[in-house]
C-alpha positions as CSV (number, residue, x, y, z in Angstrom):
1,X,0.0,0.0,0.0
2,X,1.2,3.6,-1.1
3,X,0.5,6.9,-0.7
4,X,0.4,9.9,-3.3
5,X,-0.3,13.7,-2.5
6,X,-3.6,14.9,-4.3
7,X,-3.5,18.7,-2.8
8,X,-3.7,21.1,0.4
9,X,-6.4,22.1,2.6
10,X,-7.3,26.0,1.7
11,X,-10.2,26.1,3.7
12,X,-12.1,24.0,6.5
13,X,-15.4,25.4,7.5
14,X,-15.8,24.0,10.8
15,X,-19.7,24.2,11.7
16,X,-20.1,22.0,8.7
17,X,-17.3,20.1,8.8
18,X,-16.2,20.2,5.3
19,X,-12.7,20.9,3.5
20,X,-11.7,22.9,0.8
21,X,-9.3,20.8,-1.3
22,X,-6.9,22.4,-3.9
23,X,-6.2,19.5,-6.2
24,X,-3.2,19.0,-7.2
25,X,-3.9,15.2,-8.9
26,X,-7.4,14.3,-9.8
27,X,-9.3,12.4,-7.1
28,X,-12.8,10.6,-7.1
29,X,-15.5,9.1,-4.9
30,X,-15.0,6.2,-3.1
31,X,-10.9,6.4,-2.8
32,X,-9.7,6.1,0.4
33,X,-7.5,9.2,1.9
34,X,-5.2,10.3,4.4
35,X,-5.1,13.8,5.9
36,X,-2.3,14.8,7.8
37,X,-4.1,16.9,10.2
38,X,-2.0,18.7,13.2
39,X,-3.8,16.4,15.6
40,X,-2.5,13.3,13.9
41,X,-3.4,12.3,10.4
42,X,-6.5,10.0,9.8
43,X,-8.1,8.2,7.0
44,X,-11.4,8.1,5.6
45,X,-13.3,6.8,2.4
46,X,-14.3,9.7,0.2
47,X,-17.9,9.5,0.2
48,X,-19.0,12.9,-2.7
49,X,-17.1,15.7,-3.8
50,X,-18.6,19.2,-4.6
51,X,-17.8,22.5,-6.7
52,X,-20.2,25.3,-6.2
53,X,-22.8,23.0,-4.4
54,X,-23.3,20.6,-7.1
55,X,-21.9,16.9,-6.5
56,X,-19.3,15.5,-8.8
57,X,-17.8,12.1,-9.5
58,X,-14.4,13.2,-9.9
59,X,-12.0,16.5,-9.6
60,X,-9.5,17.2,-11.5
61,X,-5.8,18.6,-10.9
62,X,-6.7,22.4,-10.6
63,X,-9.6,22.7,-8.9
64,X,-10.8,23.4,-5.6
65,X,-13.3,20.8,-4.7
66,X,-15.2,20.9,-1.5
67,X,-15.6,17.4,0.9
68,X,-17.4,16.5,4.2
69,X,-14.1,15.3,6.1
70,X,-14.9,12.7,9.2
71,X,-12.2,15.0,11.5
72,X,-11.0,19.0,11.8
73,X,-8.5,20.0,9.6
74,X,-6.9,23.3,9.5
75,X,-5.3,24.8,6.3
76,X,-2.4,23.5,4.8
77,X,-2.9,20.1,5.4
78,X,-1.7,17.6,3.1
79,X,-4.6,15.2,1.9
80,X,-2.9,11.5,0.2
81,X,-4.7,9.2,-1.9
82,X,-4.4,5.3,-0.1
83,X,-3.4,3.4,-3.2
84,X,-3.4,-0.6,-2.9
């Protein structure tokens, strides 16, 4: 199992729980992810991925894609994509 860095936190919005991801490597539903958070990194599954409130399947390197994350992240993070 391997890791490879999709993008950066630019944003988390805290009441709702969800990240702003600036991609740096396209990344879809249902991969699995790590975030290295400042409280220790943790994984989850992503489960849908927005742009300007409208779900998409997949983002692409470039964009800023928004995701409900399962723990607080703070800007700057580094998100991975959990490959097998």
């Amino acid at each position: 199992m391997g890791e490879e860095p999709v993008g950066k936190i630019t944003h988390y919005f805290d009441k709702i729980g969800v990240g702003v991801i600036s991609l740096s490597a396209p990344l879809a539903v249902g991969e699995r992810i790590r975030v290295q958070a400042h409280e220790g990194p943790f994984e989850q599954t992503v489960q849908s991925l927005q742009v300007e409130h409208q779900s998409i399947p997949k983002g692409a390197a470039g964009q800023a894609v928004g995701l409900k994350l399962d723990k607080v992240a703070h800007e700057g993070n580094v998100v991975l994509r959990i490959t097998p």
